[in-house]
C-alpha positions in Angstrom: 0.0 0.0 0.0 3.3 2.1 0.3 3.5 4.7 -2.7 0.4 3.5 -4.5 -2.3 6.3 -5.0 -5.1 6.3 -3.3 -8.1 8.5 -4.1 -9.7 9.5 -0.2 -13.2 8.0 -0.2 -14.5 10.8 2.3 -13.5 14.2 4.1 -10.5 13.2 6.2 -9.1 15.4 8.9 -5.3 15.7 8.8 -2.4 17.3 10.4 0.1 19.2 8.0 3.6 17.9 8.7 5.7 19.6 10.1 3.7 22.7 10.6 0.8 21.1 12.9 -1.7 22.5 10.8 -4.9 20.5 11.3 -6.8 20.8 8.0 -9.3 18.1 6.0 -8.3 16.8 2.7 -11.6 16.5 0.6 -13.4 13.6 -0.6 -11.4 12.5 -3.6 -8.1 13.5 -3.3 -5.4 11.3 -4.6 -2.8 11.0 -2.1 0.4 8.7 -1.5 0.8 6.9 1.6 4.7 7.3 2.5 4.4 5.9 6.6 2.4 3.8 8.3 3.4 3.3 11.8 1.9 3.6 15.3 -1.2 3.5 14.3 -1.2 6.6 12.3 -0.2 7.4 8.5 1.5 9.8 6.5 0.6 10.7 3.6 1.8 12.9 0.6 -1.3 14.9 -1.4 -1.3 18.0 -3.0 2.6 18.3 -2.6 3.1 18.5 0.9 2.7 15.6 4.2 0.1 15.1 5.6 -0.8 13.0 8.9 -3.7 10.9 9.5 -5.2 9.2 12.5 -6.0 5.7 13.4 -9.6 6.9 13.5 -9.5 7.9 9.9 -8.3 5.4 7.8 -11.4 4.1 6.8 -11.2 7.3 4.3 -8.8 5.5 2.6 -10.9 3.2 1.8 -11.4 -0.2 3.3 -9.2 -2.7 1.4 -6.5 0.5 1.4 -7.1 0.7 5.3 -6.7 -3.0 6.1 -3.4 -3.3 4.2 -2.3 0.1 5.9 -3.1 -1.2 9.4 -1.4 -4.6 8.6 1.7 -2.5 7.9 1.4 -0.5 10.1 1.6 -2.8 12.9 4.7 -2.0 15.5 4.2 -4.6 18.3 2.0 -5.9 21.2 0.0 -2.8 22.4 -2.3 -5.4 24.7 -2.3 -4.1 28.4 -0.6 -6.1 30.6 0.5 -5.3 34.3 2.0 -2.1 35.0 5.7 -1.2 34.6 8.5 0.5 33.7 9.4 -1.3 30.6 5.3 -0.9 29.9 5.8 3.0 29.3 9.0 2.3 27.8 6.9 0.4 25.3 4.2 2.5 24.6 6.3 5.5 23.7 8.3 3.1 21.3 4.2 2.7 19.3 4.9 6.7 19.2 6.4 7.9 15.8 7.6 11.2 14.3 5.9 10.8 11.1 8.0 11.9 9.0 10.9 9.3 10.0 10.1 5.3 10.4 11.6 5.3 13.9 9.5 5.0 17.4 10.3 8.2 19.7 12.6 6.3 22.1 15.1 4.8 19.4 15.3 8.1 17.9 16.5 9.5 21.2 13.9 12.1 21.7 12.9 10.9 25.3 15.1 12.5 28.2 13.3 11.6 30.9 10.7 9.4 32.2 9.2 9.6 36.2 6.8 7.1 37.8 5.3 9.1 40.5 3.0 6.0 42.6 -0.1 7.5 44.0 -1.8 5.2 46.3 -2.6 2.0 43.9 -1.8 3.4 40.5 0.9 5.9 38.9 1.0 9.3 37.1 4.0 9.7 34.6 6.3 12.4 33.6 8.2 12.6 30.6 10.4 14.9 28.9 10.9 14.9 25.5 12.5 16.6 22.8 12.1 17.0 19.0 14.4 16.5 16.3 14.1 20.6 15.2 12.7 23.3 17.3 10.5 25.1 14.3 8.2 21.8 14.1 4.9 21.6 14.8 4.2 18.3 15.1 6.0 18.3 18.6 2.5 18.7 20.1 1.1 15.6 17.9 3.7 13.8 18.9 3.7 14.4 23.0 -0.6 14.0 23.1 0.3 10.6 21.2 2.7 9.6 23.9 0.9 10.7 26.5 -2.9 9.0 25.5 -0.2 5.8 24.9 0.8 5.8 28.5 -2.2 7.1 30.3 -4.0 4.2 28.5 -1.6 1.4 30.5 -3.3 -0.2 33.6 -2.5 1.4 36.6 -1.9 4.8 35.2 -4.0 8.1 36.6 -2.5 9.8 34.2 0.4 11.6 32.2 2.8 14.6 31.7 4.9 15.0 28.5 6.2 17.9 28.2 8.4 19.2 25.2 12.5 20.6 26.5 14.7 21.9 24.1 18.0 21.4 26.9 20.2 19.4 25.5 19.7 20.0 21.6 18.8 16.6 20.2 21.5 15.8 17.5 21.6 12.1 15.4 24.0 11.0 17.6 21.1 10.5 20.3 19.8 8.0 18.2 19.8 4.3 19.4 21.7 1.2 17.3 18.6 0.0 16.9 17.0 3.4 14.9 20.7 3.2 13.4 20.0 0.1 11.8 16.6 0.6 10.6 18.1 4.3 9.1 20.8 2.3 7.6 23.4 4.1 9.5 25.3 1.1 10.9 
């Protein structure tokens, strides 16, 4: 489904990449799916990207939205018992959508606090982007932070976006290496 057109079957709200733009693209538009990971999809339509929820992919229509889901599948979201590695992994189903790689390989999480209260936990997370100017950062933390505050035992969550230190490529795991090619 990668790179073959698709005309959209219905209004679709999107995100503009990386302004943060939230716009719809109108019934009919051809576009060209580029990503599909986490859930979400980017797409590229009337030249520029263009990001599109789980909750809208039915405007791709339905063959184009199964094949989309299928590869967009990152790894066992099911909710087990509460813990660290837990909201480890549920920032790692969070993508920048305009590069393949999950959040935390890409080295944009700094810092992550489990703060119990009583029987459950709130969460606190600082995170960076890969440029200050984009506007997706927003996207991106509300993506993270429904993720975590979605895992048992959570009350909630805090993600908020720090520019100290400047993320450079070098913050990026072996792991995001490797799928980059960089290794």
């Amino acid at each position: 489904m990668l790179n073959q057109e698709i005309n959209l079957r219905r209004d679709c709200p999107a995100t503009l990449i990386p302004a943060g733009d939230t716009l719809v693209l109108k019934e009919g538009t051809p576009v060209f799916v580029t990503q599909a990971l986490g859930g979400s999809v980017t797409v590229r339509a009337n030249s520029g990207l263009y990001r599109i929820d789980s909750g809208d992919l039915d405007a791709l229509g339905d063959e184009a939205a199964k094949a989309v889901a299928r590869e967009g599948q990152t790894g066992d979201t099911t909710p087990g018992e509460f813990s660290k590695e837990a909201v480890w992994e549920a920032m790692r189903q969070c993508y920048d959508p305009e590069i393949p790689i999950n959040i935390v390989d890409l080295g944009l999480i700094y810092d992550m606090e489990i703060e119990p209260r009583g029987e459950s936990h709130f969460i606190k997370v600082k995170m960076t982007l890969t440029a200050q100017g984009c506007g997706m950062g927003p996207v991106i933390a509300e993506d993270a932070r429904k993720r975590i505050a979605a895992l048992p035992k959570v009350e909630g969550a805090d993600v908020q976006i720090v520019w100290d230190p400047v993320w450079t490529p070098q913050m990026i795991s072996e792991e995001g290496r490797k799928k980059l090619g960089l290794t």
